[in-house]
Structure formats: structure tokens, C-alpha cells
C-alpha positions in Angstrom: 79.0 -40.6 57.6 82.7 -40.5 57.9 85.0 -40.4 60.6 86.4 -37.0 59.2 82.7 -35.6 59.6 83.0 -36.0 63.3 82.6 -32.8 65.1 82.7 -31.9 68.7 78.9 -30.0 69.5 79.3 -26.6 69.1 80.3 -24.8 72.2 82.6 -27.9 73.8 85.6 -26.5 72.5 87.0 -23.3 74.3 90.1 -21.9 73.1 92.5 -21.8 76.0 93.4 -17.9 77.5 96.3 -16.9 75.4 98.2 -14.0 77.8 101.3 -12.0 77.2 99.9 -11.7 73.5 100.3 -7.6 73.2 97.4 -5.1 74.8 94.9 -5.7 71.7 94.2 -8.9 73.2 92.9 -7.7 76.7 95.4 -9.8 78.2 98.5 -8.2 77.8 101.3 -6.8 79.9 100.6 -8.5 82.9 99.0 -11.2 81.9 95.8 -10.5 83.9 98.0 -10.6 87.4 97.2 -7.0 88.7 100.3 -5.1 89.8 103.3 -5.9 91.7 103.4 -8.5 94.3 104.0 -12.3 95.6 101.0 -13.4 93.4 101.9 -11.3 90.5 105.5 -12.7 90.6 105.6 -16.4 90.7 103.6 -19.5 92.6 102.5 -19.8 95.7 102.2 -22.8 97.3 99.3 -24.3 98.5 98.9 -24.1 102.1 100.8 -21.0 102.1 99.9 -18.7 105.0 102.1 -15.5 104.1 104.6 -16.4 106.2 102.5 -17.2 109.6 103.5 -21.0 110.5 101.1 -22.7 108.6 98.4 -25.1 110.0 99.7 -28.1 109.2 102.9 -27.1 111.6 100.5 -25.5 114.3 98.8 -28.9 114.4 100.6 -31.4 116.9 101.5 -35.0 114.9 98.7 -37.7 114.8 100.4 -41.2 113.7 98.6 -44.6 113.6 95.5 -45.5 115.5 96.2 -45.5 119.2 94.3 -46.7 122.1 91.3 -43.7 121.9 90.4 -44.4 118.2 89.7 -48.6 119.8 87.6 -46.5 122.4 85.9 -44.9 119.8 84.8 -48.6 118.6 86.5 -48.8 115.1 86.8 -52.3 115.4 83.6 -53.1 117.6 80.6 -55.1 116.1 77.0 -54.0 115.8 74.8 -56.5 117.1 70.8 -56.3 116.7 69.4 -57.1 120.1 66.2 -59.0 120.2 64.4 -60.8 123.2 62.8 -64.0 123.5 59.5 -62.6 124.4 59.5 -60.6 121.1 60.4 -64.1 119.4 57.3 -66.0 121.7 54.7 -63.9 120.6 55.8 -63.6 116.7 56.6 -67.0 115.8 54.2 -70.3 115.6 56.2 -73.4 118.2 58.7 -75.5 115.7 59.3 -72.6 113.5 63.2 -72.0 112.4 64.3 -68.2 113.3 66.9 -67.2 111.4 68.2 -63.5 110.7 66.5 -63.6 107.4 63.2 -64.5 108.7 63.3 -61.7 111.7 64.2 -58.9 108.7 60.8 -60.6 106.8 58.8 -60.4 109.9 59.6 -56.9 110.9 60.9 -58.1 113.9 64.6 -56.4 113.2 65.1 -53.4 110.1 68.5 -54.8 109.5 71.2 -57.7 110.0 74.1 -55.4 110.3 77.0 -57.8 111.7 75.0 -60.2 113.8 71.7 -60.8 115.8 72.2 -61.0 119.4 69.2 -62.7 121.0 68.5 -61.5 125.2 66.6 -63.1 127.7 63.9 -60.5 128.2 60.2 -62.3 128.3 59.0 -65.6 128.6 58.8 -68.6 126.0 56.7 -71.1 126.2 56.9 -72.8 123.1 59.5 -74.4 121.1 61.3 -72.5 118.7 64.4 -73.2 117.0 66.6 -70.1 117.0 69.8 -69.8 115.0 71.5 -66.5 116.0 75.0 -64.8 115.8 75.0 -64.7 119.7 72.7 -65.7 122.5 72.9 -64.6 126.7 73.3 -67.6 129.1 69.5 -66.7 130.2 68.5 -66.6 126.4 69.7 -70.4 125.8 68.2 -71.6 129.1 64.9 -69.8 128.6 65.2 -71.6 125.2 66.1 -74.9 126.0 63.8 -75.4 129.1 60.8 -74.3 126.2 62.0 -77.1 124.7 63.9 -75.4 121.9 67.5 -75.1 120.4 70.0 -72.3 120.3 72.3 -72.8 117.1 75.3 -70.5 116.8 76.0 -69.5 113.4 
């Protein structure tokens, strides 16, 4: 095989619309444009609305990201909550909890951009939890098991 046998498969190819080309060709005359008018004549625009103000001019201006679109919590973190009872009744005392062994457990279904640990529940045995986040009654339920809160 040469590189002058190289062929395109057949039917890849299609011959471009040749119009204006007399009437034998089917595209003649008018070039397959109808009769008369704005469309037979020359382009329209895109966005064109025959001459009603057009939508993009109806619609008032939006610039930048003002004070709703930080209500809306485009820069705001998503935090998966989990208590400390949840963590008493899962985990063996002197275990290290870390994100990745909550998602192995089946305590959490993902990481997403931290873990926030609560102080919901009870612990009574001492656990050491490294978190993105803990609440004051988290760490002091914690640390009066005998535990450690690490920050990561």
C-alpha cells in the first residue's frame, strides 16, 4: 500500500451545493431562496427580530457579580456534618478518624470541601479525630472522653 491508494470511505465526501449554476441543475435562478424578500436578498443577522427591539436590548444590563450572586453562595464551602455520637458508636477507643476513613466506613458518601464534626451524642471513649472543622461542644465532648481534636 501506497500513500496515493489512500481513499476517503465511500460516501464521506459530499460535493458541496453548487447554486446559480442554470435551471438544469435544480438550483438555479434563485439559488434555492424562494421569491422576493429580506431573506432572499442578503444576511440577516443573528438575533435579528424583524425590526422589534431585540432581546438582548429588552433585557436590563447585568455586569459583574454583585452582592445577590454572594447570597446565592458562589463562594460558600460545603461542609459534611457529622456528630460525635455517630463517631462513638462506629469507631473502636484510640482509633484515628480521618475524612478518608469516615468515606470507608460509610459514615459520610463524600468529602466534598471539608468534614465538619457537631456535638450531637455522647462519647465515651477516646478517639482521635482530625477534621476540617469542629463546634466548641464537639472538642469539649472530645477532649473530656479523653480524645484530641486536630484541625487539618
Amino acid at each position: 500500500m501506497h500513500i496515493g491508494d489512500l481513499r476517503p470511505p465511500p460516501g464521506a465526501k459530499k460535493r458541496r451545493k453548487r447554486v446559480g449554476r442554470g435551471m438544469s441543475s435544480g438550483h438555479g435562478k434563485t439559488s434555492g431562496r424562494g421569491m422576493k424578500g429580506q431573506k432572499a436578498r442578503g444576511q440577516v443577522r443573528p438575533g435579528f427580530e424583524g425590526g422589534q427591539t431585540p432581546l438582548y436590548r429588552r433585557l436590563r444590563k447585568r455586569r459583574g457579580m454583585g452582592k445577590s450572586a454572594r447570597n446565592l453562595g458562589v463562594f460558600s464551602r460545603e461542609y459534611v456534618e457529622v456528630n460525635v455520637g455517630r463517631l462513638d458508636e462506629r469507631f473502636a477507643a484510640g482509633t484515628v478518624v480521618t475524612p478518608d476513613l469516615l468515606q470507608e466506613q460509610r459514615v459520610i458518601r463524600k468529602v466534598g470541601d471539608g468534614v465538619r464534626i457537631l456535638g450531637e451524642g455522647e462519647v465515651t471513649k477516646a478517639l482521635t479525630v482530625r477534621a476540617h472543622h469542629f463546634s466548641a461542644a464537639a472538642r469539649a465532648k472530645i477532649e473530656a472522653a479523653g480524645g484530641t481534636a486536630e484541625v487539618i
